[in-house]
Structure formats: C-alpha cells, structure tokens
C-alpha positions as CSV (number, residue, x, y, z in Angstrom):
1,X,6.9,0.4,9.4
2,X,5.3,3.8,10.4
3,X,1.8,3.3,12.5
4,X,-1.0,5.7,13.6
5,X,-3.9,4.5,16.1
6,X,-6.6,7.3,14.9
7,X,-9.4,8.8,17.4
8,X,-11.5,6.5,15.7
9,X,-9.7,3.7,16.9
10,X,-8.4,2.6,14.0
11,X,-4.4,2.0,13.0
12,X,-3.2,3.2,9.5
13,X,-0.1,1.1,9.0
14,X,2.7,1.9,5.8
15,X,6.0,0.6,4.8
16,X,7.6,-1.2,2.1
17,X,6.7,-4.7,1.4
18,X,9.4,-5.4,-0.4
19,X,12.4,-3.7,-2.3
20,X,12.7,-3.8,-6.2
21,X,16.2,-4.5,-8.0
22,X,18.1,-5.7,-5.4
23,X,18.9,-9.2,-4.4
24,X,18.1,-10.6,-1.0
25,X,19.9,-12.8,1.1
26,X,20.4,-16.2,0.1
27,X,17.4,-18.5,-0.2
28,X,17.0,-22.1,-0.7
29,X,14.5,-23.7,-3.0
30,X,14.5,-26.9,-5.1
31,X,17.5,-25.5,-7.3
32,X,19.3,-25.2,-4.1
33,X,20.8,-22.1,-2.8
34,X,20.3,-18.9,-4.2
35,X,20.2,-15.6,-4.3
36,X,16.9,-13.2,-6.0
37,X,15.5,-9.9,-7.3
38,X,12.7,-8.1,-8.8
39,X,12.8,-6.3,-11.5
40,X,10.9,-3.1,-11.5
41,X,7.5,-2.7,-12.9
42,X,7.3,-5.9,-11.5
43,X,5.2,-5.1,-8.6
44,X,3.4,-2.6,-11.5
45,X,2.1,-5.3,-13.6
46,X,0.9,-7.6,-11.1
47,X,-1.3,-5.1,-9.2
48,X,-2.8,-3.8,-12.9
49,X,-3.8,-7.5,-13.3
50,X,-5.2,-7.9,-9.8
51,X,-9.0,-7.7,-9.5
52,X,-8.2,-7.6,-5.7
53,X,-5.5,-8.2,-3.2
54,X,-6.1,-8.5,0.3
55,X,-3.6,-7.8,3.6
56,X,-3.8,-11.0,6.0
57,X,-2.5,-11.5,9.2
58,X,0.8,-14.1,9.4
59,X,-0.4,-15.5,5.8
60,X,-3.9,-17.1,7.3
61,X,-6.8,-16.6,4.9
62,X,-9.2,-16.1,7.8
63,X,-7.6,-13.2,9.1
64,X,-8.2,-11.0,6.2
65,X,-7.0,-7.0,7.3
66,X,-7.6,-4.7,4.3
67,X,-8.2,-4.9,0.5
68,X,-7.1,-3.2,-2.4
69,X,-11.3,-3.4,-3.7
70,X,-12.9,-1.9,-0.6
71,X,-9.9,0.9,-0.5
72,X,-8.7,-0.2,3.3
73,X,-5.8,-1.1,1.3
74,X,-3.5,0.5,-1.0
75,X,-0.3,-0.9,-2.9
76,X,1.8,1.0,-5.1
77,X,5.2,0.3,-6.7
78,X,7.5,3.4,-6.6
79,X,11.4,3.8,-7.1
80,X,12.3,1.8,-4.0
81,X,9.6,-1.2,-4.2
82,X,5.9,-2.7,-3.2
83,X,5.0,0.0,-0.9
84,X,2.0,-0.7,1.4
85,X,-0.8,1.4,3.3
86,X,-3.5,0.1,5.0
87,X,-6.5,0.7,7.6
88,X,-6.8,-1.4,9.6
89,X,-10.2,-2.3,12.7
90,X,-9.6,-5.7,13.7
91,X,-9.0,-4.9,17.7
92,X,-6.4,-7.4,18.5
93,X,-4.1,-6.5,15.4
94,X,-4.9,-3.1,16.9
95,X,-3.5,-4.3,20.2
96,X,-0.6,-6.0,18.8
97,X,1.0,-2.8,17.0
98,X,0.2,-0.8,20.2
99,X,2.6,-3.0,22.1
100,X,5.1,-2.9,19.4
101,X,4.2,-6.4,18.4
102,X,4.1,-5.9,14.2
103,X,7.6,-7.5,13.3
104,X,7.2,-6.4,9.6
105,X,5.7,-7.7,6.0
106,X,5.3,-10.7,3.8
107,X,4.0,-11.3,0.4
108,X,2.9,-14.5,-1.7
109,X,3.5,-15.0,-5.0
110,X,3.0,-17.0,-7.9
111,X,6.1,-16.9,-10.3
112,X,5.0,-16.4,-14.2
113,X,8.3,-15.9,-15.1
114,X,12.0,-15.7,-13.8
115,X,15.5,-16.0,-15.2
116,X,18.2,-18.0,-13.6
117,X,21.9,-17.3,-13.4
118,X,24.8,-19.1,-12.5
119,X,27.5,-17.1,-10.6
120,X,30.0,-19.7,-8.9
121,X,28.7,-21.5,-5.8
122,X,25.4,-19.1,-6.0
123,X,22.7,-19.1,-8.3
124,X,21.2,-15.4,-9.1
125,X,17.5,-15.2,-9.9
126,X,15.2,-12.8,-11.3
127,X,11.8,-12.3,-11.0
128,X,10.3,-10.8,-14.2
129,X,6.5,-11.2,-13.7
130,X,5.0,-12.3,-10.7
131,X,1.1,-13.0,-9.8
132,X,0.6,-11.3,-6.6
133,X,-1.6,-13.3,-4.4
134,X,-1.3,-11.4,-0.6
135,X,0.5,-9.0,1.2
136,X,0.7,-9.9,5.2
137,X,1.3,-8.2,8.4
138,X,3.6,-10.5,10.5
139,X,3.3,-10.8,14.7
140,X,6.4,-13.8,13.9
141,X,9.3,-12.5,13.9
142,X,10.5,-13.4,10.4
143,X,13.5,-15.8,10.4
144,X,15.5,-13.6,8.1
145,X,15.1,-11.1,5.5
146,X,13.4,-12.5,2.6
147,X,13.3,-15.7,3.3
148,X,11.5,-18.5,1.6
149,X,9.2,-20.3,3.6
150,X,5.7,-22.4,0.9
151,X,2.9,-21.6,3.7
152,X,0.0,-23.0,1.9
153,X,1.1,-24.9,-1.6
154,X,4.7,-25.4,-3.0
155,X,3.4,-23.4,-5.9
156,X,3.3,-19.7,-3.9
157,X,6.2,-18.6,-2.2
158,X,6.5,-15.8,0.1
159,X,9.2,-13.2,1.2
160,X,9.6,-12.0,4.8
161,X,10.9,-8.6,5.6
162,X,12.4,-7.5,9.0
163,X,10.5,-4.2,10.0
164,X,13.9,-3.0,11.3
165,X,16.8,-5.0,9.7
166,X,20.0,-5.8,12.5
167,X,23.5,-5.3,10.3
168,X,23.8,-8.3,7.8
169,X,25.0,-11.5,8.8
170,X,28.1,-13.0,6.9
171,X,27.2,-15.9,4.2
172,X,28.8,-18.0,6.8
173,X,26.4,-16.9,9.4
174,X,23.5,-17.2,7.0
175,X,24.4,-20.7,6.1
176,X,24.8,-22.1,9.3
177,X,21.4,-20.6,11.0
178,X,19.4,-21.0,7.9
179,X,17.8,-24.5,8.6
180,X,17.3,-23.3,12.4
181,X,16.0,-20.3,11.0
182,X,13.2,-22.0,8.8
183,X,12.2,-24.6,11.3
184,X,11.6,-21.6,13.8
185,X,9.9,-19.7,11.2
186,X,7.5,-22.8,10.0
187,X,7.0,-24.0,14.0
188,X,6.1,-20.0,15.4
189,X,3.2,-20.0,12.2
190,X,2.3,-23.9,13.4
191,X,1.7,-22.3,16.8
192,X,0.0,-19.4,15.6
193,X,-2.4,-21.0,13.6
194,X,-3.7,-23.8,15.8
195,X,-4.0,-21.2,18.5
196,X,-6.3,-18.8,16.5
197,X,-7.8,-21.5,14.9
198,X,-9.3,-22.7,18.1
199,X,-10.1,-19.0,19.2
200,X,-12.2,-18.8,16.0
C-alpha cells in the first residue's frame, strides 16, 4: 500500500485490492474448506456494471471514504488484479495512515457465479462473475490473507488482504489458527464498531 499526505492535507492511498488468477489460502464456508480464485476480467465486468462503488472504512457503511461517482475513487483491473486509488479527507483515517495504522484492503462481494472443484481433501473454487459491493481500508489487522469473514449478511462475503504479507504459513499452521484467527478477526470489528458507533 503506497500513501501520500498532500499540502492539502489530504492522503492519496493505492494498492492492490486483490490479485486475479491465483488461489488464496484456504477458506472455510458452508461447503467446508477450500481453496479460491478469480478469473480475470472478473474485477472488469463488475465495475462496468457498477453505477457506483464506494471505499469504507473496516466494512462500516457509515464510514464511507471515496467513490468511484464523485472520482475520489478509482478501481481498475490490470494484469495482476483489482487495483485501488483513492483520496481520501476524513482526518482520523488521515491520522491512522500517518502512524502506520492502515493494515491493508478488503472487498465485499456478491457471487453471480462460481465453479467448484474437487481436488482431494480441498475443494478449488472459482469465481467467474462477481457483484462488487465495496472496497475497504482496514485499521484490523486482517486475520489472514483472504480470509472469509460474512460482515453484514451471509449472502456478501469479503476478502482481506495483508498490506505486507509475512512468508506463508504451512496448511498445518493455517488449519490450526484458522478458528482463532476468525474469532479475532470478527471480535477486533465488534470492538471497532461499537466504539465508533458511540463516537458518532
């Protein structure tokens, strides 16, 4: 994630939302565990059917960043994925990538339509059209790299990704700290929503 306070006082903020064509670590939905991808053009399609999309702050509706409409926000699919470049004047995201607080990017989704296949104990999926519904700016350190974690209805799903990805953890590793992982995750957004919500 590259950021730039301006003399204006404003932060641009860019990086890559998420990565086309390669599968992420294991997730866990209804189907059990799994593994996914999305294809390219993905990423294309959805933001040609978009009227708008808008950058929030840790998923929460009422922090709204940026927007594709008003131009403060700008997403574009290239070779390596969802890439994402946004102005940003709300003073206390401001303050938060100053310190170095901005762990990195989420997106939620709806799924249109998606192919599944069986490869031994794993399921591979694929994501061939999505409906993009939000890109976020995360001040939670995600529990791991695009993991799975329903924030407002079991129908959207979102993808965290680490600004600055450690060396991956072995499937055993993953398996083991996944369910601490998500109860972190889903406790650190618990807390960071009741306290904005009674700042606001």
């Amino acid at each position: 994630m590259d950021i730039e306070i301006r003399s204006d006082g404003s932060m641009v903020v860019e990086g890559y939302v998420n990565a086309v064509d390669r599968f992420s670590r294991e997730l866990y939905g209804h189907k059990g565990k799994f593994i996914e991808k999305v294809e390219p053009n993905v990423f294309k399609r959805a933001l040609e059917m978009a009227d708008s999309i808008s950058m929030l702050l840790n998923h929460d509706s009422r922090r709204k960043l940026a927007d594709t409409k008003d131009g403060s926000l700008e997403l574009v699919e290239d070779a390596i994925g969802l890439r994402a470049r946004a102005i940003v004047t709300d003073p206390e995201v401001i303050q938060e990538g100053k310190k170095g607080n901005l762990k990195g990017w989420s997106f939620g989704f709806r799924n249109l339509k998606d192919s599944w296949e069986e490869d031994g104990e794993i399921q591979k999926r694929t994501l061939h059209d999505i409906d993009l519904m939000e890109v976020s700016l995360l001040t939670i350190t995600p529990a791991y790299i695009a993991t799975s974690v329903s924030v407002r209805s079991e129908e959207i799903e979102t993808r965290s990704v680490e600004d600055a990805p450690k060396t991956a953890p072995t499937t055993e590793e993953l398996v083991k700290d996944s369910q601490r992982a998500f109860e972190q995750q889903m406790l650190d957004i618990d807390i960071w929503l009741l306290k904005n919500k009674k700042s606001h």
